[in-house]
Z-matrix of the N, CA and C atoms (Angstrom, degrees):
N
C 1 1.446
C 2 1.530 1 110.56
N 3 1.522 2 116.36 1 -26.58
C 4 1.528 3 108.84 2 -168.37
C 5 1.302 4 96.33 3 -82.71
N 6 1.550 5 122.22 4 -28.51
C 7 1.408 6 117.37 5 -146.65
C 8 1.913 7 96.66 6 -93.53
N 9 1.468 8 108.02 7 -3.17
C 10 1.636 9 112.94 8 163.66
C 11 1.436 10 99.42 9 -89.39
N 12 0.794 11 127.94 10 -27.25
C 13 1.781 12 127.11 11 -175.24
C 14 1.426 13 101.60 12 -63.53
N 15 1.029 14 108.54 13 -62.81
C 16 1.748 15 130.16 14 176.12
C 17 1.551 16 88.72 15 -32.41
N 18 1.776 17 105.41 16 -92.59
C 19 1.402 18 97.52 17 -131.02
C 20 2.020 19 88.87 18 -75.25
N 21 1.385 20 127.73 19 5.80
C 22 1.700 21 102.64 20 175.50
C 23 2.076 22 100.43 21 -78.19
N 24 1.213 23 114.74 22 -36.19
C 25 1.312 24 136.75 23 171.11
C 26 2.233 25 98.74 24 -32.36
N 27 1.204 26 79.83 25 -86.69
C 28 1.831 27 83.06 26 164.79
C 29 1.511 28 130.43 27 -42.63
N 30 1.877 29 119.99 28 -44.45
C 31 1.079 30 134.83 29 -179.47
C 32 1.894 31 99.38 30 -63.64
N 33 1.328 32 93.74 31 -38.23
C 34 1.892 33 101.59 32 -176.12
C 35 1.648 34 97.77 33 -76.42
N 36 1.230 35 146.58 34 -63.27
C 37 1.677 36 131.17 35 -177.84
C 38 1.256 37 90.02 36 -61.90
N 39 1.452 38 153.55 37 -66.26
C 40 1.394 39 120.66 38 -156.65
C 41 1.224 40 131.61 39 -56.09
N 42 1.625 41 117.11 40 -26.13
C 43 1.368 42 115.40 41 165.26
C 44 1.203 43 146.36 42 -64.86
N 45 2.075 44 90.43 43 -41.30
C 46 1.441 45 120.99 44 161.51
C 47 1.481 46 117.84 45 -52.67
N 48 1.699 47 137.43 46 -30.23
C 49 1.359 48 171.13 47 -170.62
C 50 1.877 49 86.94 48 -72.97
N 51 1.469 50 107.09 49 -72.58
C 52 1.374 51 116.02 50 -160.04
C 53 2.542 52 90.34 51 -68.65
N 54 0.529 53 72.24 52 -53.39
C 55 1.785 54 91.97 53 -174.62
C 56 2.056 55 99.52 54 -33.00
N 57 1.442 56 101.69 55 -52.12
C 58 1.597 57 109.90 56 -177.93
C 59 1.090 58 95.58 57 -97.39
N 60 1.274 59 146.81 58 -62.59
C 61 1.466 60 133.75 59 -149.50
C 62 1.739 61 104.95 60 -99.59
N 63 0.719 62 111.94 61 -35.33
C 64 1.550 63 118.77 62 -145.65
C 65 1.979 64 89.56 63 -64.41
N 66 1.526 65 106.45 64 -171.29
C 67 1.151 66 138.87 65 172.19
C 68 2.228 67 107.14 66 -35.97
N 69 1.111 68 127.05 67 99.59
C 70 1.373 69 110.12 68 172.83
C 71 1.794 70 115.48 69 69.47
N 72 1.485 71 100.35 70 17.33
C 73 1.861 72 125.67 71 175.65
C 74 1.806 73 90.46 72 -63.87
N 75 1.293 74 96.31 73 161.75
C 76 1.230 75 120.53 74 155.37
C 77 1.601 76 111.61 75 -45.25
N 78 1.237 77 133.89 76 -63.67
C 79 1.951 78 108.48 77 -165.44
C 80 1.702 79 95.81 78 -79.54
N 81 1.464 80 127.85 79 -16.89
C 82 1.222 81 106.02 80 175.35
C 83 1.530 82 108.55 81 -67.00
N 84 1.339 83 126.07 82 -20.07
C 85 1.556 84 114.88 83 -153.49
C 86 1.637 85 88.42 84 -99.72
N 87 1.357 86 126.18 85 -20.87
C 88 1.506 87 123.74 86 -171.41
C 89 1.637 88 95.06 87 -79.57
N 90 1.268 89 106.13 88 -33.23
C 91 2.129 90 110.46 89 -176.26
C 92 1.625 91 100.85 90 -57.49
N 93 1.270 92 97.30 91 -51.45
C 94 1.717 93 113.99 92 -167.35
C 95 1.510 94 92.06 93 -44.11
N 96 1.633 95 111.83 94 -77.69
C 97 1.231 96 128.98 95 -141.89
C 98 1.537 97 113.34 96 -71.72
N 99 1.912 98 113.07 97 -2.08
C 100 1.380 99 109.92 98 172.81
C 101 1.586 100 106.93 99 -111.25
N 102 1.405 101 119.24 100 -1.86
C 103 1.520 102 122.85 101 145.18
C 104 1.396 103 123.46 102 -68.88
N 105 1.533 104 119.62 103 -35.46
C 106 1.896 105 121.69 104 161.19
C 107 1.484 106 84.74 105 -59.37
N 108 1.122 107 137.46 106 -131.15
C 109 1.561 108 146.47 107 179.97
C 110 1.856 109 106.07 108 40.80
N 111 1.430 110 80.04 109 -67.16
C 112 1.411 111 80.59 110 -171.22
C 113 1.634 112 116.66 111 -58.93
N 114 1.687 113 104.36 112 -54.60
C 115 1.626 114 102.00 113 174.86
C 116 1.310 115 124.04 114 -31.45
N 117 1.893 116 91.27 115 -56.85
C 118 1.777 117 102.81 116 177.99
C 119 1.259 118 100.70 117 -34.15
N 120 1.378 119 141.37 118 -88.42
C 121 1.102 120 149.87 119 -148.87
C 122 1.042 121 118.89 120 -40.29
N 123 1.567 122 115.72 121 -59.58
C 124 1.777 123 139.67 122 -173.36
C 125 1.893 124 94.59 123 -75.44
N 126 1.462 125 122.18 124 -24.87
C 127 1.188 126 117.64 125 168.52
C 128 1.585 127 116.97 126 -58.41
N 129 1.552 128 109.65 127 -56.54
C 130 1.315 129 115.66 128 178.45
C 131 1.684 130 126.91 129 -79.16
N 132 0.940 131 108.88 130 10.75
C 133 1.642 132 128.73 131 177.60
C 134 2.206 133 83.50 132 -109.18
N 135 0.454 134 145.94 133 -85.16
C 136 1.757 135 148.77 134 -178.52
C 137 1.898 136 84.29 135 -26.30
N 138 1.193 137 105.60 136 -77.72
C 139 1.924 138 103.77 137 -157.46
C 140 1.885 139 88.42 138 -51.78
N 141 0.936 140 137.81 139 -37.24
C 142 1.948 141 133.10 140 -168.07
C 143 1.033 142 95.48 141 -49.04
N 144 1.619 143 129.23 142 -54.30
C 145 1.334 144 143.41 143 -136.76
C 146 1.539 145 100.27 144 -114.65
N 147 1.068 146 119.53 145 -29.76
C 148 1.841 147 103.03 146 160.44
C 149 1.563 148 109.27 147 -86.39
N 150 1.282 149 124.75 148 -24.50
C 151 1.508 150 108.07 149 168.58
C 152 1.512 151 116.45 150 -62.97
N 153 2.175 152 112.44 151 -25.91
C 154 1.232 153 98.32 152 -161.47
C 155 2.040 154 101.20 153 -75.21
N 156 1.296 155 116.90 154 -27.91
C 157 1.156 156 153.62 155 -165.36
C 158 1.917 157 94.63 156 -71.78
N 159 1.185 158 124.11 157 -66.87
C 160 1.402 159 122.90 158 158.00
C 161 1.294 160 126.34 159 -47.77
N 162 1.450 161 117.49 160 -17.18
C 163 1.579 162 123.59 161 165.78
C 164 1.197 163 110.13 162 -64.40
N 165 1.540 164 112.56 163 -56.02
C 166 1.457 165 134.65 164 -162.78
C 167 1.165 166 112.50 165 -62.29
N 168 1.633 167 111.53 166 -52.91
C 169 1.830 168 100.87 167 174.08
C 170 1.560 169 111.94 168 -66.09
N 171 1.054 170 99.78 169 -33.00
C 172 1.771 171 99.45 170 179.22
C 173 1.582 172 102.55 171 -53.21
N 174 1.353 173 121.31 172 -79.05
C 175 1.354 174 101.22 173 168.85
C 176 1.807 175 146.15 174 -47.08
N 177 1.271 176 113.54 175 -1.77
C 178 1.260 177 151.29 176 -167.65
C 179 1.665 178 83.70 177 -86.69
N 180 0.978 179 118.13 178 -79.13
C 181 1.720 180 139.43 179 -162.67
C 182 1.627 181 102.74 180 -68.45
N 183 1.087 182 110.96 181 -31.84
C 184 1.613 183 113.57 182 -156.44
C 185 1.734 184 93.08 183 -99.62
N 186 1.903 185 111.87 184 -76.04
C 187 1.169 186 106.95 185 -171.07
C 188 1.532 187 139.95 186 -95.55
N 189 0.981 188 127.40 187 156.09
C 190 1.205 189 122.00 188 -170.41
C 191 1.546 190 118.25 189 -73.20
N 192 1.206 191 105.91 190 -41.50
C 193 1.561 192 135.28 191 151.94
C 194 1.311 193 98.21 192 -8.45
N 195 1.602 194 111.56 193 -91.56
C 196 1.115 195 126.59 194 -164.22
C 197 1.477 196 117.61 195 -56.24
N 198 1.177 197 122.25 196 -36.17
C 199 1.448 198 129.88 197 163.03
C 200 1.578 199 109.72 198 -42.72
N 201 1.215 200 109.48 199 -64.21
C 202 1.592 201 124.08 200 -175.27
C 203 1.531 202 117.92 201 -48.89
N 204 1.687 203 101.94 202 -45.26
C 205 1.534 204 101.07 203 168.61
C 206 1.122 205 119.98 204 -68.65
N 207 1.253 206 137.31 205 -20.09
C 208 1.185 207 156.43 206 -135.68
C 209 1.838 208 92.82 207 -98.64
N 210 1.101 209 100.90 208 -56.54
C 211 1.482 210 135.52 209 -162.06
C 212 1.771 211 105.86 210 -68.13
N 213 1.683 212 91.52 211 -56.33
C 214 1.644 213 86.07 212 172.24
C 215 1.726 214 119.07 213 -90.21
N 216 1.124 215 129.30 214 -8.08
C 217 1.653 216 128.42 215 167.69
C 218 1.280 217 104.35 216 -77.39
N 219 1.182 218 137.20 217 -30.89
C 220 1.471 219 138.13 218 -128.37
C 221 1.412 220 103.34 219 -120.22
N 222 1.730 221 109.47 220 -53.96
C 223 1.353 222 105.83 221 -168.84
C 224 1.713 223 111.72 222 -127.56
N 225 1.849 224 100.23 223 26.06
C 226 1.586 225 104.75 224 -169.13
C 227 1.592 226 126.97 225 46.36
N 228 1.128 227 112.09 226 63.33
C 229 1.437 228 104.18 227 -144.41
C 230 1.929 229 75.87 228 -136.44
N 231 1.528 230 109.26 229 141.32
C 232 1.476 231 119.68 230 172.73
C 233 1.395 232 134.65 231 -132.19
N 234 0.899 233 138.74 232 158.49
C 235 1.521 234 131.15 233 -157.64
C 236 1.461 235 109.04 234 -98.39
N 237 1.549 236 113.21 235 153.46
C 238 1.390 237 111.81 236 -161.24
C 239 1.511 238 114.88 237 -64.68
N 240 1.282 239 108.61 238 150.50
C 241 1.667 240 93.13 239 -179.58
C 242 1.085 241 122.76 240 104.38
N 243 1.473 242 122.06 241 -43.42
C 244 1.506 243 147.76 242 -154.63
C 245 1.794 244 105.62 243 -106.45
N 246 1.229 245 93.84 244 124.02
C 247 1.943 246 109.27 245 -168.00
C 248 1.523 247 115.93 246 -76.16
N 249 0.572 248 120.27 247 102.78
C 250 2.245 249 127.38 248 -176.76
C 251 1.298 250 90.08 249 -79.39
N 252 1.685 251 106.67 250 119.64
C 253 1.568 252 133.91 251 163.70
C 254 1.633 253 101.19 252 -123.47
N 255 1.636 254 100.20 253 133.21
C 256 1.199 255 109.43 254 168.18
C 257 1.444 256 117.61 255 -136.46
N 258 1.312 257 114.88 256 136.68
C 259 1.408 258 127.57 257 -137.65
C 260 1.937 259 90.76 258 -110.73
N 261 0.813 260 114.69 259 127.65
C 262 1.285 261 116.96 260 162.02
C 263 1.964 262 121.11 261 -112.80
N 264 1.370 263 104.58 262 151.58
C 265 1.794 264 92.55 263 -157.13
C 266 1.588 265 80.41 264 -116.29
N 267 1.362 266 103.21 265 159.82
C 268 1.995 267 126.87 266 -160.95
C 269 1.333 268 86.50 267 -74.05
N 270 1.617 269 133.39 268 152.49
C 271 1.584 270 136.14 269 157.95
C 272 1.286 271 96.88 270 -63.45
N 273 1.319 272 135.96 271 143.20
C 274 1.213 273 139.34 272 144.32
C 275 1.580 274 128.28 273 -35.31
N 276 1.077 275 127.78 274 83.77
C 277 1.729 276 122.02 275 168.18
C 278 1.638 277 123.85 276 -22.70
N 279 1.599 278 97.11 277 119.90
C 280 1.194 279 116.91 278 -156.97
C 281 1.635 280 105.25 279 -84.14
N 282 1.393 281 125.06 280 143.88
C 283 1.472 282 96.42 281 170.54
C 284 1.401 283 132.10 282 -99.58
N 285 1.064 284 139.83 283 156.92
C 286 1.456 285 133.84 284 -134.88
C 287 2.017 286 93.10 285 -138.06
């Protein structure tokens, strides 16, 4: 009777052994499942930024607007008619 105790005792850690460590165990499936997590995440930060980016050509293509802003942030560029002032600010006084 002891020597069935024994070896079901053994038959029970070897499985338990294979169960946590082994092939598709518990910390492999917890490793797995905080690398999905992560993608998810870094997935849905990617779709924000091509929708914001799919806005942009859409307005790119569509409005004129958007061209224009585009035009004066981007390439200093001003509309006819319209007077360009540029402001320059004093160096700060040094102390001596």
């Amino acid at each position: 009777m002891r020597t069935l105790l024994v070896i079901l005792l053994l038959l029970f850690l070897a499985l338990q052994f294979r169960l946590w460590f082994g092939d598709g165990g518990f910390i492999e499936i917890s490793e797995l499942q905080t690398t999905v997590d992560t993608q998810r995440e870094r997935n849905v930060a990617l779709k924000e930024r091509n929708d914001t980016l799919a806005a942009e050509v859409k307005d790119l293509k569509t409005g004129v607007d958007a061209i224009e802003e585009r035009a004066r942030t981007d390439l200093g560029m001003i509309k006819e008619g319209e007077t360009f002032y540029q402001t320059v600010e004093d160096e700060p006084a040094t102390k001596r």
